[in-house]
N, C-alpha and C positions, 0 to 999 in steps of 0.2 A: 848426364845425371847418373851419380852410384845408387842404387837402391841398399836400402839397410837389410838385413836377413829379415826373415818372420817372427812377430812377437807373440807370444801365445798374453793373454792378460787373465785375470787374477779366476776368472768362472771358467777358463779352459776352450775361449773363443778365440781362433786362428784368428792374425789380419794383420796388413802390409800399414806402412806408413813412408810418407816420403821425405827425403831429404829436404829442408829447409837452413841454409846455413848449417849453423851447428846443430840443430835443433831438430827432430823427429817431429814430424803431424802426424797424431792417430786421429783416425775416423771417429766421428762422434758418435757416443750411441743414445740412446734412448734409455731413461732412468726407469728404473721396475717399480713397481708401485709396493711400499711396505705392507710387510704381510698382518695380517688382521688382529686385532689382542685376543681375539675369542680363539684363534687356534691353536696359543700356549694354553689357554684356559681350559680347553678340550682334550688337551695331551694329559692336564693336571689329573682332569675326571677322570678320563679311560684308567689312569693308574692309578687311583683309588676303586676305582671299581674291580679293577682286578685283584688287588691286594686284599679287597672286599670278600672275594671270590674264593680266594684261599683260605683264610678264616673259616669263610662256610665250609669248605669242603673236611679243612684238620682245624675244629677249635677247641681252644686249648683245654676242654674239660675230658675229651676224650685220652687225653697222655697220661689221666691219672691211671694208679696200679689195680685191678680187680683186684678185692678184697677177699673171696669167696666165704663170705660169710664170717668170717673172724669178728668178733668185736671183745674189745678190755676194757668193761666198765669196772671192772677190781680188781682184786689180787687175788692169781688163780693159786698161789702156793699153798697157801693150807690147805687145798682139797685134792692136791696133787698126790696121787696113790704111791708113784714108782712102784706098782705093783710087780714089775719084772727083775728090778735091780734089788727089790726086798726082796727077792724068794733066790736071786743069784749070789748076792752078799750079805745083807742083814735089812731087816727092816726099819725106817725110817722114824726115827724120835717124834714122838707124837704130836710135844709142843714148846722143841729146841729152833732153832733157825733166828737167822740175821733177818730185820725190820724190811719188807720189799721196799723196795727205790721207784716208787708209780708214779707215770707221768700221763697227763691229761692233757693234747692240748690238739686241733684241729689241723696241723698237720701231722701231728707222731703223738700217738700211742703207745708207751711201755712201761716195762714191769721187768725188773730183777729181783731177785733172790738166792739164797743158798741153804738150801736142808740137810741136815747131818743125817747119817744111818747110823746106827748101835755100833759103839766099838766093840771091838770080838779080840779076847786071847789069842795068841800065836803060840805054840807050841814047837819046839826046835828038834834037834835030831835025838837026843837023850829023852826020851817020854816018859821015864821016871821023878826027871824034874819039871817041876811047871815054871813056864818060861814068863819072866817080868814082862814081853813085850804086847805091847797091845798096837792092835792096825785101826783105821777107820777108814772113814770116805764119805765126801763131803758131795753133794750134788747143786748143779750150779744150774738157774733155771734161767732165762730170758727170754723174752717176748717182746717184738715190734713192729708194729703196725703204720705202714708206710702209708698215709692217705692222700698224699696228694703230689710223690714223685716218685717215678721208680727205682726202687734199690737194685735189678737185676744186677746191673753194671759194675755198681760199689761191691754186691755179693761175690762175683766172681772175681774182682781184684782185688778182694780181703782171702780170698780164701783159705790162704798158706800163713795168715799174720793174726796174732793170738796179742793178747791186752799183757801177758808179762815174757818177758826175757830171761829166760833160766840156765842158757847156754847151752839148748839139747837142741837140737834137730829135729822140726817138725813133719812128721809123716803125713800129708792128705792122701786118702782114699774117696774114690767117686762111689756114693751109695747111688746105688738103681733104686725103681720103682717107689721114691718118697718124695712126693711134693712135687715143684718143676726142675728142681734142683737139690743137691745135698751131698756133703763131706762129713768124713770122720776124721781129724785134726788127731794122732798120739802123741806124747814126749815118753822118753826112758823115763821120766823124772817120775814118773806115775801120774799122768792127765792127759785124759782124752776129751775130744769134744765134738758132737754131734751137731754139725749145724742143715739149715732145711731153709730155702726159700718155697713159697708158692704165694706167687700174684706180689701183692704185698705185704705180704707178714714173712718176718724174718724169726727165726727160731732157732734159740741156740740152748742145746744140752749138757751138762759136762759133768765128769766126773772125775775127783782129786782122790788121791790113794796119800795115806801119812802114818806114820808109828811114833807112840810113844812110849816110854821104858820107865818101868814100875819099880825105881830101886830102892826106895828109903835112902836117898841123897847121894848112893852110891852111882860111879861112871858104870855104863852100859858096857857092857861087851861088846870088842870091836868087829865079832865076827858069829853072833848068834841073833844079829836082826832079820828079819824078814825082807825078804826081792817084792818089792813092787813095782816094777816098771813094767813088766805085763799085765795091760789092761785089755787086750783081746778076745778074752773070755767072755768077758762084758757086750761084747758090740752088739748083738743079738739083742739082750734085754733095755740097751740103752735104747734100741730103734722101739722095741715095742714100748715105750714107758714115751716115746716122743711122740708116736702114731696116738695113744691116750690124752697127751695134751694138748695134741692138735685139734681132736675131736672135740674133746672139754670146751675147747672156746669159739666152735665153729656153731650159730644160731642161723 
């Protein structure tokens, strides 16, 4: 008789078998008894229970943003002083400005606006003649109250991206010491803008620079307007005029 080599079979149990004609005999074995229904049922529990477990440990009302204190139940723009940017450029129109844009609703709280300051003469290099051109600036107010996800993320991947396209090159600078976070965003174009996260309220400042020319129908001089694309002067009184509105709506 040839013996056949070793067959290993399907659970990894070694064992001979012998030649029969053409044919192989393996040893019989003995059938294993099917395993219980209750021990999928048990596998099922444990992983509900764990998944249970987790919950308890991060549930999902703690991922909302701390508010500290902020709340917008109306529109804070009429009461907004700019007492800083009034005493650095002109004081604010007492009862000019665009209609606020207020939103109510349980996840987002916001409010936009824009408040004019006094336009002011400009005066050119000849100070014998008084010059047609007049300057303004416009202030842009927003507020948003993130209640139920946090903005941090979107805050820092917006940082450098402004809502118009002027073709100027935007400058961010990292302000210290406001909020948990904050930039000052400038264009040549004459606009800067202060923006402030903390917790969840997003907060954003700005301020637009524009002239216009006083001719009696007559074209402007093409070389007696005014440079506004330095707003720098400004940055100082825009942080204290933001520090103000933050306060304003903190209860």
């Amino acid at each position: 008789m040839i013996s056949e080599p070793e067959m290993v079979d399907e659970f990894g149990v070694v064992g001979t078998g012998e030649v029969v004609g053409d044919l192989a005999r393996k040893p019989a074995r003995e059938p294993r008894p099917p395993r219980p229904w209750w021990w999928a049922l048990g596998g099922a529990v444990l992983a509900s229970a764990v998944w249970a477990g987790v919950f308890c440990l991060y549930p999902v009302d703690d991922r909302r943003p701390e508010m500290h204190g902020y709340r917008l139940n109306d529109d804070p723009c009429p009461t907004v002083r700019l007492k800083a940017l009034g005493a650095a450029i002109s004081p604010r129109e007492p009862t000019a400005g665009s209609g606020p844009e207020l939103l109510n609703d349980p996840a987002l709280d916001r409010v936009r606006c824009f408040v004019p300051l006094r336009a002011m003469s400009w005066k050119g290099a000849k100070k014998s003649v008084k010059s047609r051109w007049y300057t303004g600036h416009s202030v842009g107010i927003t507020v948003a109250l993130h209640k139920r996800t946090d903005p941090a993320a979107e805050f820092e991947a917006m940082r450098g991206v402004t809502d118009t396209d002027t073709g100027d090159e935007v400058k961010v600078e990292k302000v210290p010491n406001l909020g948990d976070s904050a930039y000052l965003l400038t264009r040549d174009s004459g606009n800067a803008e202060l923006r402030v996260l903390e917790g969840g309220a997003v907060f954003a400042l700005s301020l637009d620079a524009y002239t216009t020319y006083d001719g009696d129908g007559s074209e402007p001089p093409s070389d007696d307007g005014p440079d506004l694309s330095d707003l720098s002067p400004y940055k100082s009184a825009m942080i204290s005029d933001m520090r103000d509105l933050m306060k304003s709506l903190r209860h």
